[in-house]
C-alpha positions as CSV (number, residue, x, y, z in Angstrom):
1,X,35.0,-15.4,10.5
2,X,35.6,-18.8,12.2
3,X,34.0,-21.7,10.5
4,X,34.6,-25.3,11.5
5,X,32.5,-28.4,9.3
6,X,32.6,-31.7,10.8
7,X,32.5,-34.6,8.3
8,X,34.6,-32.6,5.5
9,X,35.4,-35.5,3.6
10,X,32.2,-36.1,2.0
11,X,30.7,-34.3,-0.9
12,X,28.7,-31.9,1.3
13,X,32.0,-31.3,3.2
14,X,34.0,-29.8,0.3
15,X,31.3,-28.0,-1.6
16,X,30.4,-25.8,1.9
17,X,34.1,-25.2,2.1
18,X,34.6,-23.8,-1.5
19,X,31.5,-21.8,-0.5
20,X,33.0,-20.3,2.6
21,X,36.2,-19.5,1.1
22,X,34.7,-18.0,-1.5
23,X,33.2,-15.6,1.6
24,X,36.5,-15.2,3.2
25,X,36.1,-18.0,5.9
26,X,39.2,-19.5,7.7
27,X,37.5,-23.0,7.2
28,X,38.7,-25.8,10.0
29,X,37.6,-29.4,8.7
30,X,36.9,-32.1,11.4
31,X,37.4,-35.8,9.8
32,X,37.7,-39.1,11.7
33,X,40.9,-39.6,10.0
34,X,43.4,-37.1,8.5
35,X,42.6,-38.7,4.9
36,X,41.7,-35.3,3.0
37,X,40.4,-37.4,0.0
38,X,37.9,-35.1,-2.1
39,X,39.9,-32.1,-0.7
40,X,43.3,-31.9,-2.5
41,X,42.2,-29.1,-4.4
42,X,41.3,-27.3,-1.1
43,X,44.0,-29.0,1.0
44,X,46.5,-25.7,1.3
45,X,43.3,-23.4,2.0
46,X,41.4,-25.2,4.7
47,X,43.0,-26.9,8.0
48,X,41.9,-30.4,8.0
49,X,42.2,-31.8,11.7
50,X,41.7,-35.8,12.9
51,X,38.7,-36.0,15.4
52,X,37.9,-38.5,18.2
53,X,34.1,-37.3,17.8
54,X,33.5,-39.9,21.3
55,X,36.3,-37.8,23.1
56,X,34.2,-35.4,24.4
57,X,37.4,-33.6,26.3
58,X,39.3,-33.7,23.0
59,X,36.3,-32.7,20.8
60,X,35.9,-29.4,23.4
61,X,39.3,-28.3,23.7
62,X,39.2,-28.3,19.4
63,X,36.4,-26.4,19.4
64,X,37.6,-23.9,22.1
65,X,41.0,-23.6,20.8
66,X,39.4,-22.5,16.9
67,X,36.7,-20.3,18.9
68,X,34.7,-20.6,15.7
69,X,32.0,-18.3,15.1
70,X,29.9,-21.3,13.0
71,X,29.9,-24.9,12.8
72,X,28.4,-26.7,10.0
73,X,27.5,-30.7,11.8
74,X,27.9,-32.7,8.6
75,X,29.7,-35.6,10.0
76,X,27.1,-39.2,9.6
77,X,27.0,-42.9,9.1
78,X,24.2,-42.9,6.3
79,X,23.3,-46.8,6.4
80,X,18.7,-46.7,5.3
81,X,18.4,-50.4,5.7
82,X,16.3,-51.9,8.3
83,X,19.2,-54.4,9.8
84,X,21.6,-51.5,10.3
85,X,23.4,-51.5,13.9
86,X,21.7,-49.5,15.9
87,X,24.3,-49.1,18.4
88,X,26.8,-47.7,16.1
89,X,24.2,-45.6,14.5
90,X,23.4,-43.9,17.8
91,X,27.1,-43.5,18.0
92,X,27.8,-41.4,14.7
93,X,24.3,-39.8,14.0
94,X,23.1,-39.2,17.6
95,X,25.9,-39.3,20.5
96,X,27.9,-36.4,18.2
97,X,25.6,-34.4,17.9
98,X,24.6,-34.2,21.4
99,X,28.5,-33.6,22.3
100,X,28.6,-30.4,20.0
101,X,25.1,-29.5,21.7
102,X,26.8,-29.5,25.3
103,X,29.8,-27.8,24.2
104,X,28.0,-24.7,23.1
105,X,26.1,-24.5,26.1
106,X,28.7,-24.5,28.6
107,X,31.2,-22.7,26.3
108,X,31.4,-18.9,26.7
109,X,32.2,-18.4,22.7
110,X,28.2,-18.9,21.3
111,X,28.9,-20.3,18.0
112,X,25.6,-21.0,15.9
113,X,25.4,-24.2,15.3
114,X,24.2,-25.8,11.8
115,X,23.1,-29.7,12.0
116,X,22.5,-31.6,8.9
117,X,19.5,-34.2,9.1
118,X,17.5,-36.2,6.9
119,X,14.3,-37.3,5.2
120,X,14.5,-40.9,6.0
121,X,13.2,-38.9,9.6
122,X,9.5,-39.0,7.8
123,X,9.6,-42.7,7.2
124,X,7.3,-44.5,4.8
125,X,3.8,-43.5,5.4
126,X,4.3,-39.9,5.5
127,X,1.9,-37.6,3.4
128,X,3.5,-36.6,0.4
129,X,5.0,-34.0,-0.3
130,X,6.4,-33.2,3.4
131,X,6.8,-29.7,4.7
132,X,8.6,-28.8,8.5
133,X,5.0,-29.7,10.0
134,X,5.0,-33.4,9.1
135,X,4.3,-36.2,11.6
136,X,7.6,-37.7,11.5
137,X,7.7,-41.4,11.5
138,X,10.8,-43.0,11.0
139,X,11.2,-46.7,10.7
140,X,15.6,-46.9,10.4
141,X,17.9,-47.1,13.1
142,X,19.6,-44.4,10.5
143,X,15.8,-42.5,10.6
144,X,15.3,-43.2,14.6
145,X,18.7,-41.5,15.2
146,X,18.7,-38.4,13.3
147,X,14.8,-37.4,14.0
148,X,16.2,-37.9,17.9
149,X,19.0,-35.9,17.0
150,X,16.9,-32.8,15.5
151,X,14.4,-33.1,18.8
152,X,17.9,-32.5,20.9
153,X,18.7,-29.5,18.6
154,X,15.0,-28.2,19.1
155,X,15.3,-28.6,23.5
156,X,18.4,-26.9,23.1
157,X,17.6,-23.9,21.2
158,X,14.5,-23.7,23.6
159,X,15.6,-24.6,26.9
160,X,19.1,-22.9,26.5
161,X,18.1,-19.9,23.7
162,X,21.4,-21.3,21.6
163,X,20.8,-20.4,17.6
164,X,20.9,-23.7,16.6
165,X,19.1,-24.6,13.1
166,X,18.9,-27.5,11.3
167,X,18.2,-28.9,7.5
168,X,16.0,-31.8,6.7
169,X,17.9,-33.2,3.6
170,X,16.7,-35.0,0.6
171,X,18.8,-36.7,-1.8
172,X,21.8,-34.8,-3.2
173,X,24.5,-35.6,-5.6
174,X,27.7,-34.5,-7.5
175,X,30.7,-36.2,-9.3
176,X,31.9,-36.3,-5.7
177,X,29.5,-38.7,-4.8
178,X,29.8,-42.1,-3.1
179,X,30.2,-45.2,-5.8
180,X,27.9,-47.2,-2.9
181,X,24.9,-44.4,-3.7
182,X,22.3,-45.1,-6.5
183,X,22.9,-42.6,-8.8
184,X,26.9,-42.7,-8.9
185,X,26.6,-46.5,-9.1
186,X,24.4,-46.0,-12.7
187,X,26.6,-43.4,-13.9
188,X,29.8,-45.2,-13.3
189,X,28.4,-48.5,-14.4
190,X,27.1,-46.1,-17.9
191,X,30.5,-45.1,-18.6
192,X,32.1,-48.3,-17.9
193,X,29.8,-49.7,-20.7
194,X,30.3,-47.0,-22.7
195,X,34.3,-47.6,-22.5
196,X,33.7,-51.3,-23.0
197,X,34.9,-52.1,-19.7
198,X,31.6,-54.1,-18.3
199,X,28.7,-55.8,-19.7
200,X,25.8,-55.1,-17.5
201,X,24.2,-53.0,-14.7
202,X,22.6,-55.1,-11.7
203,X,20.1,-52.9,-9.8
204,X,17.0,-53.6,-7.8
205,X,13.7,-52.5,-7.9
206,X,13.7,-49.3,-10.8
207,X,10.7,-47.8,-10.3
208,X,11.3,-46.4,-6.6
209,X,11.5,-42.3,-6.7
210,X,13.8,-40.1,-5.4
211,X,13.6,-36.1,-4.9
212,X,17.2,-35.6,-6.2
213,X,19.4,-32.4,-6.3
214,X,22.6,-30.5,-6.1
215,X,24.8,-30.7,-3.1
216,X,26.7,-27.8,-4.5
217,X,22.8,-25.9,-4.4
218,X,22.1,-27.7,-1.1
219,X,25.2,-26.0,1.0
220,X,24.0,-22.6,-0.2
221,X,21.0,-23.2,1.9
222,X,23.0,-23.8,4.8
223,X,24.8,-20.6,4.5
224,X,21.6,-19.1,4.4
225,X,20.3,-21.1,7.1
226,X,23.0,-20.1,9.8
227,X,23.1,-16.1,8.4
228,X,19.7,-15.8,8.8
229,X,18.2,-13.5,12.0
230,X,17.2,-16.3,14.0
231,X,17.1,-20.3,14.4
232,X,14.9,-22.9,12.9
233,X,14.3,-25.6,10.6
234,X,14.2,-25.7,6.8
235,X,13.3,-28.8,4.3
236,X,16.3,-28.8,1.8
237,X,15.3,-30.1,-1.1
238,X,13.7,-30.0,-5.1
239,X,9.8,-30.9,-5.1
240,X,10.3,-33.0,-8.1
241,X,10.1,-37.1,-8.0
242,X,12.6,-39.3,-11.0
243,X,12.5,-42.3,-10.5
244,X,15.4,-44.6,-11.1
245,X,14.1,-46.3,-14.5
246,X,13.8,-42.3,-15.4
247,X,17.8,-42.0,-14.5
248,X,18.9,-45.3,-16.3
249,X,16.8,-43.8,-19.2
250,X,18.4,-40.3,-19.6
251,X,22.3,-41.8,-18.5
252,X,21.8,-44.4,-21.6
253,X,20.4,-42.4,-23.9
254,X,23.4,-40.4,-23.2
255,X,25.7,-43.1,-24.3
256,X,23.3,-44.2,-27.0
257,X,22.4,-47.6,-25.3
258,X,19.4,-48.9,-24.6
259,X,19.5,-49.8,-20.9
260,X,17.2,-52.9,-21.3
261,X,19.9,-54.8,-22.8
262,X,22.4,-54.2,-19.7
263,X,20.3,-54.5,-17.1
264,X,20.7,-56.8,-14.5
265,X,18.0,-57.2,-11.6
266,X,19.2,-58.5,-8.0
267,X,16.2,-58.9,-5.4
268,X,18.6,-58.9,-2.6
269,X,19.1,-55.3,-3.7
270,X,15.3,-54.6,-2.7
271,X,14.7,-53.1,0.4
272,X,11.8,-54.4,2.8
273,X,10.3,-51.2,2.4
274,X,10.7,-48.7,0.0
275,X,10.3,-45.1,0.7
276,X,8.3,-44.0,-2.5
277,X,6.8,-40.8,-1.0
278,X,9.8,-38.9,0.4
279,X,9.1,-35.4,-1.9
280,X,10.3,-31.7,-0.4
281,X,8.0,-29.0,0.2
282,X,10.2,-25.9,0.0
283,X,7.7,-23.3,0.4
284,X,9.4,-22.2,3.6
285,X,13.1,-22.1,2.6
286,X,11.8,-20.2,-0.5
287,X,9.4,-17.9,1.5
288,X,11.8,-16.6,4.0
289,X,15.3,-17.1,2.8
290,X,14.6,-16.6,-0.9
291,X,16.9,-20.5,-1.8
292,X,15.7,-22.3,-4.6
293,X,17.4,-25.4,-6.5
294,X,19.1,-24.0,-9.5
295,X,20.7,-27.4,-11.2
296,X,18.2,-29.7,-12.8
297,X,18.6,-34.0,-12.3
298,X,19.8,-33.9,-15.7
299,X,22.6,-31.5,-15.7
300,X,24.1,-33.4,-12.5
301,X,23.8,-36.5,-14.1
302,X,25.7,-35.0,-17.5
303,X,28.1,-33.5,-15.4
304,X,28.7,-37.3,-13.5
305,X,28.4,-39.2,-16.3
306,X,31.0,-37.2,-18.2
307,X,33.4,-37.1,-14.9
308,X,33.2,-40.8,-14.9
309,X,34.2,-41.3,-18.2
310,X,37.1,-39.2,-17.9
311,X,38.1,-41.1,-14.3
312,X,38.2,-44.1,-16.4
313,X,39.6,-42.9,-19.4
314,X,42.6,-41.7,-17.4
315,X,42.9,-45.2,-15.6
């Protein structure tokens, strides 16, 4: 079996590829450099290849020449705020994803197709928690893009009967994380005051919440997703709300600080609007492909608060 994941580099990327390998996949990463970054354990197992995503042409004949039996659409530009570019936006999280659409309709090799969306498709004044049903509302260029993106995946499985199935994705995280995401920022920041190596934490608002889990949990569901018996669309996520004053409590009690003392608050860190209400209803998921979330916020954020210290540590 044939599996190529575009957007390898992130966290997402290299947890789905241990998972594959683990199944005996010959895993194919697309990237839009040749930087393997989080890979290096991985790098002599999986073929990493430099994409043009907006060469169509050269996007096909990669594809065709792999002939993969799955692809696992990872690759996005996650930017939430409001004053994002649109343009580039529709670029990354919409124009690729209708590419990959095209190529398995006209190829004769019927790959299924996995495509990874989002919650931020929901937008702000969505009933809480939200299941496949929704009304989805979203109020991004980020938001806009992707819940376009998932109506394309929907024609196409319709008009063209392609297995094509998608995840709506809530927040995810691991020690591979992004330092620009919330959670990696406080545990970084933690250790750095653990080690003595910074004085304070500047945040914004602390009392948003967040439906947070494992992306390590979250890729099992896309295995399941694509082995399942036919196409559709799942909610990936926990069905339990922190919110970040719960994090900055649990990360400093950790290093046996109070988090009061360190922190910093920056209103040009609060967004124009928050999206408090963004909770997963996985009956579905649960119902038909038997996935649950198995790691708990707290053992993530022990596992990145300890990795952080050690990162620095070795520094």
């Amino acid at each position: 079996m044939k599996a190529i994941i575009t957007g390898i580099s992130g966290q997402d990327g290299f947890y789905l590829s241990k998972l594959l390998l683990e199944k005996n996949y010959e895993v194919y990463g697309f990237t839009r450099s040749d930087l393997i970054n989080n890979h290096l354990s991985l790098s002599d197992k999986i073929n990493i290849l430099g994409v043009d995503y907006s060469n169509f042409n050269a996007l096909k004949l990669n594809i065709d020449k792999i002939c993969p039996d799955v692809i696992y659409h990872l690759a996005s530009d996650v930017n939430p705020n409001f004053d994002a570019d649109p343009s580039s936006s529709i670029d990354v999280n919409l124009n690729i994803t209708i590419s990959i659409l095209e190529i398995l309709k006209i190829s004769n090799n019927k790959f299924k197709l996995f495509v990874a969306s989002t919650s931020l498709i929901f937008g702000p004044n969505a009933k809480s928690p939200q299941n496949e049903n929704t009304i989805m509302d979203p109020d991004t260029p980020y938001g806009i893009c992707k819940l376009a993106s998932l109506n394309f995946c929907k024609m196409y499985r319709k008009a063209y009967g392609l297995f094509i199935s998608t995840g709506i994705l809530y927040n995810h995280e691991s020690i591979l994380r992004n330092e620009k995401y919330i959670i990696r920022k406080i545990t970084k920041q933690a250790a750095k005051i653990y080690l003595k190596k910074a004085n304070n934490i500047v945040l914004g608002n602390i009392d948003i919440k967040r439906d947070w889990g494992f992306a390590g949990d979250f890729v099992e569901a896309f295995e399941l997703i694509l082995n399942n018996d036919f196409p559709d669309d799942y909610i990936i996520g926990t069905g339990e709300l922190y919110s970040i004053r719960d994090v900055l409590n649990y990360v400093f009690e950790k290093i046996n600080c109070d988090y009061n003392d360190y922190l910093l608050q920056d209103k040009s860190f609060i967004r124009k609007l928050e999206h408090n209400n963004l909770q997963a209803d996985i009956t579905k998921i649960k119902k038909e492909l038997g996935w649950y979330p198995k790691k708990h916020l707290y053992s993530i954020l022990d596992e990145m608060l300890e990795n952080d210290i050690k990162i620095l540590r070795d520094e």
